[in-house]
N, C-alpha and C positions, 0 to 999 in steps of 0.2 A: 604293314606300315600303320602308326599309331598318329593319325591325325585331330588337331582341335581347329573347329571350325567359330570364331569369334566374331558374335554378328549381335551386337546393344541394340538395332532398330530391329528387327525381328526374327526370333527363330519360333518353329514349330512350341507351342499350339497358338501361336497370337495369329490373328488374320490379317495381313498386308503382305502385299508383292514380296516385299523383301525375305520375310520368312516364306513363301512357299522356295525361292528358289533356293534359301538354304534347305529346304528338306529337301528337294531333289538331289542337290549337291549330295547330300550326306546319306541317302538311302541309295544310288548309284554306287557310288563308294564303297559301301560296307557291300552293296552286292558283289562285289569286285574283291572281298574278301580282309578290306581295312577295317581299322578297329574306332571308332570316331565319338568324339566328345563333341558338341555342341557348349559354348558357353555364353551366357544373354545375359540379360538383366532381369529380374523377377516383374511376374506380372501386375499391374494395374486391375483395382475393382474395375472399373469403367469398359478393362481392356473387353474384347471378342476372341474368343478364340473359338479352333476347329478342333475337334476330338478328332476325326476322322483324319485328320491329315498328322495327327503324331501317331496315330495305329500307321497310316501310312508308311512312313519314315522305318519304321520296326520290323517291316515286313521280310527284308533276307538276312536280320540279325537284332538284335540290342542295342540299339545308342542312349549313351545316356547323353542329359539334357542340365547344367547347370546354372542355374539364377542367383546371378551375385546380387546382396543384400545392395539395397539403397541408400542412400545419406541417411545416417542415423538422425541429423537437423530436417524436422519438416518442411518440406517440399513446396510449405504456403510462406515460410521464412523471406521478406520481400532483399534482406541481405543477402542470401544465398541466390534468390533468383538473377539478382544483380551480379553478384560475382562468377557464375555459372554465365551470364551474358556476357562478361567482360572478355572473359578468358575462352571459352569457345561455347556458340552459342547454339550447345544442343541439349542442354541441358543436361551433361552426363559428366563433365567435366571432375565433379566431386565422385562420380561411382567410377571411373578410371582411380584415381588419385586413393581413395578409403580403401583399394581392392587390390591394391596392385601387388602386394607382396600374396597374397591368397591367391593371383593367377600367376605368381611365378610358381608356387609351391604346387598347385594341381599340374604344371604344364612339365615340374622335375619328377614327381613322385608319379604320374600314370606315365614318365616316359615318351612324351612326346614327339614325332619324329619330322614334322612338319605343321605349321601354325597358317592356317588362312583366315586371311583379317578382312570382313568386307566394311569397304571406305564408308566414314562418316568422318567429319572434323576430330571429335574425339581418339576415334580408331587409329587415326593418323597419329595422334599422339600418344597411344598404347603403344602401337611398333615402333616408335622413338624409342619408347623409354622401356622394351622390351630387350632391345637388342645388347643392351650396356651388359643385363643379367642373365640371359639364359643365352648357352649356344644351339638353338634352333632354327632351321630354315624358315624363315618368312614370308610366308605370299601375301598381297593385297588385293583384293577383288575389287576391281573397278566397276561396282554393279549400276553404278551413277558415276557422272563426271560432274565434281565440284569446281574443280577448275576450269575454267573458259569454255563453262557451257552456258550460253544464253536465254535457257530456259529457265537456272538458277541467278537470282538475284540478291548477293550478298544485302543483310540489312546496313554496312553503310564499306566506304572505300580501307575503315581500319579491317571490317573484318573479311574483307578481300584479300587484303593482306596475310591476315592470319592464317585462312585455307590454303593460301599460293604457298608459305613459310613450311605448314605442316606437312603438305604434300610430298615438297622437295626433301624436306626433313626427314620422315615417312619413308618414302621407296629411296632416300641414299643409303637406309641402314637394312633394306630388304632385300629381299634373295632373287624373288622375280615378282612379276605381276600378271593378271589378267582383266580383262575387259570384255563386256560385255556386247560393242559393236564395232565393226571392221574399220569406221570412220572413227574411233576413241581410239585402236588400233597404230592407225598412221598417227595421228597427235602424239603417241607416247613414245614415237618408236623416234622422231625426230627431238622430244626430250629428252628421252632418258634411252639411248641409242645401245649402250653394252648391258640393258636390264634383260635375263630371260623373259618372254611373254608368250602366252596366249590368247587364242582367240576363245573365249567363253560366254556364248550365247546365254537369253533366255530360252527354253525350249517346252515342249510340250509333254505331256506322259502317256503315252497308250494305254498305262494300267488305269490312271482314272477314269474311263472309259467303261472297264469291265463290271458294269452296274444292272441289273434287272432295273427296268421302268417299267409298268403294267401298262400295257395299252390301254389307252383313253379314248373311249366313243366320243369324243365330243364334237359336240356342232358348232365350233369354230376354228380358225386359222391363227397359228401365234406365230410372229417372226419375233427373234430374239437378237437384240442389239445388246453383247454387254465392254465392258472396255470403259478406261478412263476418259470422259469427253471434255477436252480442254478450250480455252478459252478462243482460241485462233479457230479452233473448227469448226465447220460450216454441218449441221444436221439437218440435210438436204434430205437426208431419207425420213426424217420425223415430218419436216414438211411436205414434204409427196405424198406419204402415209393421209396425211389431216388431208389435205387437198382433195384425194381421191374419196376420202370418206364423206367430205363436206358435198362434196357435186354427187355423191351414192350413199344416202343416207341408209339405205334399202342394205345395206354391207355393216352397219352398224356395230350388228352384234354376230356378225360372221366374221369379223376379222378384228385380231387384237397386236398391239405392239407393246414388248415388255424391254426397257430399257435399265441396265441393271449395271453398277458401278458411280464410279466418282463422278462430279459433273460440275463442272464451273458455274460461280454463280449467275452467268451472266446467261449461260446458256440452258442453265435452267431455267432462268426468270422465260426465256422465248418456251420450252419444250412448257411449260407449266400453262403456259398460253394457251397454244396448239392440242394440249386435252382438252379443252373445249369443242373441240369440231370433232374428237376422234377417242377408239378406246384404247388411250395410251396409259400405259401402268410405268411410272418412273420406281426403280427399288432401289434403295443404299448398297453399299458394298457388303458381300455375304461370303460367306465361308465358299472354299473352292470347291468343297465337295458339295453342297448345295447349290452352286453354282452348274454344276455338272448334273446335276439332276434337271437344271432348268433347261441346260443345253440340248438332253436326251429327250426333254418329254416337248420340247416346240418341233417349230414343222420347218422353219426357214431361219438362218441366222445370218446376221446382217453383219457383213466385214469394211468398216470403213477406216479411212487413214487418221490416225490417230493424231497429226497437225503437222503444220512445217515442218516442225523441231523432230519428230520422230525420225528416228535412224532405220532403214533398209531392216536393220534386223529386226527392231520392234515389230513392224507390220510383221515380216513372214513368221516370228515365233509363233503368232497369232491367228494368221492366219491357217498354220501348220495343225494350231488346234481344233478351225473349227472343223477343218478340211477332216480332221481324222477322227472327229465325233459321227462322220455317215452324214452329214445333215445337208442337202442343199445349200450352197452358199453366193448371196446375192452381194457381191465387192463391189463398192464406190470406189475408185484410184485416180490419181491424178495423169491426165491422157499423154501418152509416151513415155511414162515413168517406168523405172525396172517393177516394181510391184503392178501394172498394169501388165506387163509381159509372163512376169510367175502368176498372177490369175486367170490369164488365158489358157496359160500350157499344163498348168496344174488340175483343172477341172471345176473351175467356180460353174456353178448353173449359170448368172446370170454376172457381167462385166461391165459397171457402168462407170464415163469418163467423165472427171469435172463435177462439179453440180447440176446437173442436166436431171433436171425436176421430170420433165414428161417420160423419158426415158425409163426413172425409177417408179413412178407413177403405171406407165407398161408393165414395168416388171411384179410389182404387186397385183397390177390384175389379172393378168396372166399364170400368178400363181394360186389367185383367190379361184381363175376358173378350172385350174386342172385338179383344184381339191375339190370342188363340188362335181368334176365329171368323174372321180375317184382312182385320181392316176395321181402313179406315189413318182415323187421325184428323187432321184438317191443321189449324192454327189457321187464322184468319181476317185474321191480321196486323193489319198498321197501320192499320185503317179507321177513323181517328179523327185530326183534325186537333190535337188536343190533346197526340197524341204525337208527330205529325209534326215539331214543334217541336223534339225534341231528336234529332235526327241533324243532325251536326254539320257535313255543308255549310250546313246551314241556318241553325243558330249562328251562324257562321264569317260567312253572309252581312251578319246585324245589326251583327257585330263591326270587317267593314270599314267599311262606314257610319259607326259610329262614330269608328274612329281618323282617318277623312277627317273629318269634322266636328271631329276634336278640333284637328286641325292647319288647319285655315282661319285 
């Protein structure tokens, strides 16, 4: 099967969530024996990219990778920034519109035999105005939900409008869809009730996993918080961390916390504080395979819920990874929550309910003392079928089923 996978906010080598999980998509895929296009938008000087995760992607075959040109009018043009706001405001609106005869002619001439479009406002209106000209099946990947998600705040009620218009627009001229959590799931299925769907998780990779790290003699203790920390969430484990530091100053330089990812400003401004008492190391967001190395070479990785708004599946993808890196995993959850239950049964070291400061405060000391009595703690990984689900051969397996049933 000859698939193109259409993803303008990221595909393999830029660095953001969005492109890692098209490279999983599409390196599952092609293990499965598909033949697969990726097509993006060219990259940015500014951008970051990861080398290691487009050698990734390459590993059980060749995909190629295509970046449609940009607005040939500069990009600082305060006309074009306007009109690109008016009309949808992701700014890609003119690289749909300049491109669009160039992605019908790649998608007739390599033969395409199914098209997955992961959603942005734009995108939405690629598969409108895809379906007039080409007869190919069309999937939409709901890897976000624009509509009547409350964690997204249109900038005003016209362009509320706009994303509700294109959406509907969008999946009435598509084949099927998928979504990335069980609760996007039910919302689409009481919308758009005779669309085919699936359930298409984030998931984790056991190959990035298979890395040499050289043992490190070192004379201290790293727990490793990384994840997006938004503005609702409570870094109950940053503050325990400082607390216990502050009352043991003597732990100083034995124990260190490296917090790595996105971080709201607000809660920044607090963690920026809180290095004052303690050796907290805040990092920006970093390539995944660097990431992985920072995963492999700390001693304890710290799994907290990622805010209100997170869906059941965010946590377990997450947690599914750190579970399956070998490392100790010290989980904050909210007390009687389903994720308080798969952290129990799954083999977290240590299970803490709520923001319950002393409790995490135990759990740091307790770990600062079995490293200096030289007793290694090993999680218990994946012993739980309910996370086995999201490593993403296993996805990937559901998802070929699929697109063979969609094409019968």
């Amino acid at each position: 099967m000859k698939i193109m996978i259409i993803s303008l906010w990221g595909a393999p080598p830029l660095v953001n969530s969005q492109s890692y999980r098209v490279a999983k998509i599409a390196k599952y895929l092609r293990k499965r024996g598909h033949e697969i296009i990726i097509l993006t938008q060219g990259l940015r000087s500014k951008d970051v990219i990861d080398q290691d995760l487009l050698d990734d992607i390459n590993r059980y075959g060749n995909i190629r990778i295509i970046a449609l040109k940009r607005s040939m009018i500069p990009r600082k043009d305060a006309i074009i920034k306007l009109l690109n706001f008016l009309c949808i405001p992701d700014n890609l609106f003119f690289l749909i519109i300049m491109n669009l005869n160039k992605i019908c002619k790649l998608i007739q001439n390599n033969k395409i035999d199914v098209i997955i479009i992961s959603n942005t406002p734009s995108a939405y209106l690629l598969a409108y105005l895809l379906k007039d000209r080409i007869a190919v099946k069309i999937i939409i990947d709901f890897a976000d939900a624009w509509v009547g998600n409350p964690s997204f705040r249109p900038i005003t009620g016209y362009h509320k409008r706009i994303f509700a218009n294109l959406e509907k627009a969008a999946v009435s001229r598509s084949s099927a869809l998928t979504y990335v959590s069980k609760n996007m799931g039910l919302e689409y299925e009481l919308k758009y009730p005779s669309l085919p769907k699936l359930y298409l998780p984030n998931g984790y990779d056991p190959e990035d996993f298979n890395i040499n790290i050289q043992n490190m003699n070192r004379n201290y203790l790293t727990f490793l918080h990384f994840g997006t920390i938004y503005r609702d969430v409570n870094v109950t484990f940053a503050e325990a961390f400082a607390k216990l530091i502050s009352q043991r100053p003597d732990l100083y330089d034995i124990a260190r916390l490296k917090i790595i990812g996105r971080i709201a400003k607000n809660r920044l401004a607090e963690l920026n504080y809180l290095k004052k008492f303690a050796n907290i190391e805040i990092i920006p967001p970093i390539t995944h395979s660097h990431l992985i190395k920072e995963i492999l070479s700390s001693d304890y990785l710290i799994f907290s819920r990622l805010g209100k708004l997170s869906s059941y599946d965010t946590l377990a993808s997450r947690l599914a990874e750190c579970l399956g890196s070998g490392k100790p995993v010290i989980a904050c959850c909210a007390k009687g929550s389903e994720m308080e239950r798969i952290c129990r049964k799954c083999g977290c070291w240590k299970v803490i309910t709520g923001d319950n400061l002393s409790e995490m405060i135990d759990a740091y000391e307790e770990a600062i003392a079995l490293w200096r009595s030289n007793v290694k703690v090993v999680s218990n990984q994946l012993n739980s079928n309910e996370l086995k689900e999201f490593q993403w051969d296993i996805i990937i397996e559901k998802v070929d089923q699929f697109l063979k049933e969609l094409l019968q």
